[in-house]
C-alpha positions as a Markdown table, in Angstrom:
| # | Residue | x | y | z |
|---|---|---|---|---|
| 1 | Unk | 0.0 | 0.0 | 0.0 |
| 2 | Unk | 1.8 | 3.7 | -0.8 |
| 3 | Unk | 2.1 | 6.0 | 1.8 |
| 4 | Unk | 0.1 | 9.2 | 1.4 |
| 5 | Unk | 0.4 | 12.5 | 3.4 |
| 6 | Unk | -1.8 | 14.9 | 4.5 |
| 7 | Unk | -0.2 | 18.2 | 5.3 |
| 8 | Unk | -1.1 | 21.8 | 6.8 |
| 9 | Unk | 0.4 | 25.0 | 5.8 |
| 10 | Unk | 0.0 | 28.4 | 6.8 |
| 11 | Unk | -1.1 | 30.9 | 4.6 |
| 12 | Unk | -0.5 | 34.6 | 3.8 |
| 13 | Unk | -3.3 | 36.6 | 6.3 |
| 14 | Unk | -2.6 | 33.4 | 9.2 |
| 15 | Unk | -4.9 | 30.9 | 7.6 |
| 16 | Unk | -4.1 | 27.1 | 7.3 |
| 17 | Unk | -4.4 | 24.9 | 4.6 |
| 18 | Unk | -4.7 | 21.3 | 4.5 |
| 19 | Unk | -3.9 | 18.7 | 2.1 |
| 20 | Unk | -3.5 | 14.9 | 1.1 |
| 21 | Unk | -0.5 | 14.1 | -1.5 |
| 22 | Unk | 2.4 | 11.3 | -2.0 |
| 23 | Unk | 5.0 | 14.0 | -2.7 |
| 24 | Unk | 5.1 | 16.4 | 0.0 |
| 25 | Unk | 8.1 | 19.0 | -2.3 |
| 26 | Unk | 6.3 | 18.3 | -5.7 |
| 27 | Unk | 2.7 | 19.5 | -3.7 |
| 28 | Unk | 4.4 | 22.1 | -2.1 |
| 29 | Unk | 5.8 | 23.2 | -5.7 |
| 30 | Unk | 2.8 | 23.4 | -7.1 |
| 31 | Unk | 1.2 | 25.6 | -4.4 |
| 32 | Unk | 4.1 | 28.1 | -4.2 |
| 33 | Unk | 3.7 | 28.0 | -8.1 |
| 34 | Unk | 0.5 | 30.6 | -7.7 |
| 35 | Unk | -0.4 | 28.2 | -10.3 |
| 36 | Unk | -2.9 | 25.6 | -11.7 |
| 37 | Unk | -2.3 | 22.9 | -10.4 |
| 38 | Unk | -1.9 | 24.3 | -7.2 |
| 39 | Unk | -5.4 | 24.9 | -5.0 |
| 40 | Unk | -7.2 | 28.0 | -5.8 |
| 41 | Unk | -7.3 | 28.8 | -2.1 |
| 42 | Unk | -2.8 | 28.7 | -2.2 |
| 43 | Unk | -3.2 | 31.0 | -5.0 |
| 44 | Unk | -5.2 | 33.6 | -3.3 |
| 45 | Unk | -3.1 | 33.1 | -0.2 |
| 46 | Unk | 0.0 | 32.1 | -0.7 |
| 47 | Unk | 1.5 | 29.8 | 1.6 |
| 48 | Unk | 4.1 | 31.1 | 3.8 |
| 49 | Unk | 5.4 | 27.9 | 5.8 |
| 50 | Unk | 4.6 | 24.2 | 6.4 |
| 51 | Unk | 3.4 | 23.6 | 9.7 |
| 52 | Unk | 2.8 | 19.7 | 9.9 |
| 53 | Unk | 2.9 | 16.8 | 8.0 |
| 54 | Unk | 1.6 | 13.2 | 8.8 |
| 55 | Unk | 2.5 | 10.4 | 7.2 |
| 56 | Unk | -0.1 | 7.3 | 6.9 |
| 57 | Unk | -0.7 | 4.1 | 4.3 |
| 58 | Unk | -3.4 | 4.3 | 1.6 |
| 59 | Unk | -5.6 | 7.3 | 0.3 |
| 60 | Unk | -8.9 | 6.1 | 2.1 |
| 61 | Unk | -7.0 | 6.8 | 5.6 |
| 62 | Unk | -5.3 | 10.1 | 4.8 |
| 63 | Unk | -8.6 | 11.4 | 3.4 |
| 64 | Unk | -10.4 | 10.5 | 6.6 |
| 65 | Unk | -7.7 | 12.5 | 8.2 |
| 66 | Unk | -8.0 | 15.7 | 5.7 |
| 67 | Unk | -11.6 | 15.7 | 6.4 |
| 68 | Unk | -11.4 | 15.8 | 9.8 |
| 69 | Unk | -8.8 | 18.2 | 10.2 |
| 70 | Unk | -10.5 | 20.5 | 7.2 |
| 71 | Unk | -13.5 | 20.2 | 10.2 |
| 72 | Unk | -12.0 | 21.8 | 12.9 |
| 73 | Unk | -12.2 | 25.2 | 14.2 |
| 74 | Unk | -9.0 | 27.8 | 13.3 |
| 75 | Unk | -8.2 | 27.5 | 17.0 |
| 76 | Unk | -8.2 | 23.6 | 17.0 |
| 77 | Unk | -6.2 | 23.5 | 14.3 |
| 78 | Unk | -4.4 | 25.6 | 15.3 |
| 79 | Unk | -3.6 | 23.2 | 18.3 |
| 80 | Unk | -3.3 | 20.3 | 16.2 |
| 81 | Unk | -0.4 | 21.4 | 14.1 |
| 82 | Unk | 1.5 | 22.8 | 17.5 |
| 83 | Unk | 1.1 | 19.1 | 19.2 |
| 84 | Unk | 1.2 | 17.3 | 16.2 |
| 85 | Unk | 1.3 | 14.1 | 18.3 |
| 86 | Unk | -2.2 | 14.6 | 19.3 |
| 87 | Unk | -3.6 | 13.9 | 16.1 |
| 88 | Unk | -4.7 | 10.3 | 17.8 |
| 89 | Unk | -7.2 | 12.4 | 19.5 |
| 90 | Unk | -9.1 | 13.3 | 16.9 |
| 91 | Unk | -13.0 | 12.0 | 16.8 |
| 92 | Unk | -13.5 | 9.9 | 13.6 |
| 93 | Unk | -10.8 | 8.2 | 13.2 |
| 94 | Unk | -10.6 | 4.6 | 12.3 |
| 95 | Unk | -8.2 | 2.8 | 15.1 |
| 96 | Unk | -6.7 | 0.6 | 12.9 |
| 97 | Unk | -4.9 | 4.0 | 11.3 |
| 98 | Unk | -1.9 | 5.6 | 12.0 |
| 99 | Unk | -0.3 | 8.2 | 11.3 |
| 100 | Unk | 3.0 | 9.5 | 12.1 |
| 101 | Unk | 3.8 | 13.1 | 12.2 |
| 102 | Unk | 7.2 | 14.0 | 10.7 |
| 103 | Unk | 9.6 | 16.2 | 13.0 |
| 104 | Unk | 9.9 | 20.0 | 12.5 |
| 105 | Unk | 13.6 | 19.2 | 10.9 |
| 106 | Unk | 12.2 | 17.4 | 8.3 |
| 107 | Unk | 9.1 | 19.9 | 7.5 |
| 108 | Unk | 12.0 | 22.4 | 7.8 |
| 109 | Unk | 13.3 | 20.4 | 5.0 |
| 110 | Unk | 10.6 | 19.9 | 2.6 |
| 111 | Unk | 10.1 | 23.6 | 3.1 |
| 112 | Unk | 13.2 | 24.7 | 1.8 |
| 113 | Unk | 13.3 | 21.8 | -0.9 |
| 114 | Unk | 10.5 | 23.3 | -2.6 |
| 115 | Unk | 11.1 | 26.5 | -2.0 |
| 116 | Unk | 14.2 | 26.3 | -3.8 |
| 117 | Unk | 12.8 | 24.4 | -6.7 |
| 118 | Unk | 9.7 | 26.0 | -7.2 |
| 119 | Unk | 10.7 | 25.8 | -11.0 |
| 120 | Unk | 11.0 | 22.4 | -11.1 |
């Protein structure tokens, strides 16, 4: 089964925007792109950062996940991506799904990756 992420980023004005890809820099390219195919919302706002990423197996979960997360209030959110770990939390889950948030160094990472090959 591939892995799938889903993925928030903050957005010029402080909003957040979530995601589901299975290429975190190429998704993150296409958003800082201001371009199709990049989400109308990223174009409006571009991002500014990422600000959490979690990694799970197979589409069905990591939709469940955007969903939810695309559910919450700002300030929940908001929450969410400072404690990324309590994503386990979450009401709707399935049990059997996990999902593994990847550390700041690596979002760092990512960040800069696509930042720096926004061309690409």
């Amino acid at each position: 089964m591939a892995s799938y992420f889903v993925y928030v980023i903050s957005c010029k004005g402080g909003s957040l925007y979530t995601g589901i890809t299975t290429d975190v820099a190429r998704r993150l390219r296409e958003h800082l792109s201001g371009k199709a195919p990049g989400a109308r919302y990223t174009r409006v706002r571009p991002p500014r950062g990422l600000t959490a990423v979690w990694q799970t197996e197979g589409r069905v979960a990591a939709s469940r996940l955007e969903w939810r997360i695309k559910h919450l209030s700002a300030g929940q959110k908001r929450s969410l991506v400072a404690d990324p770990q309590t994503v386990v939390e979450l009401q709707g889950l399935e049990a059997d799904d996990l999902y593994t948030p990847l550390p700041p160094r690596e979002l760092e990472a990512l960040w800069r990756q696509a930042a720096d090959n926004r061309s690409s």
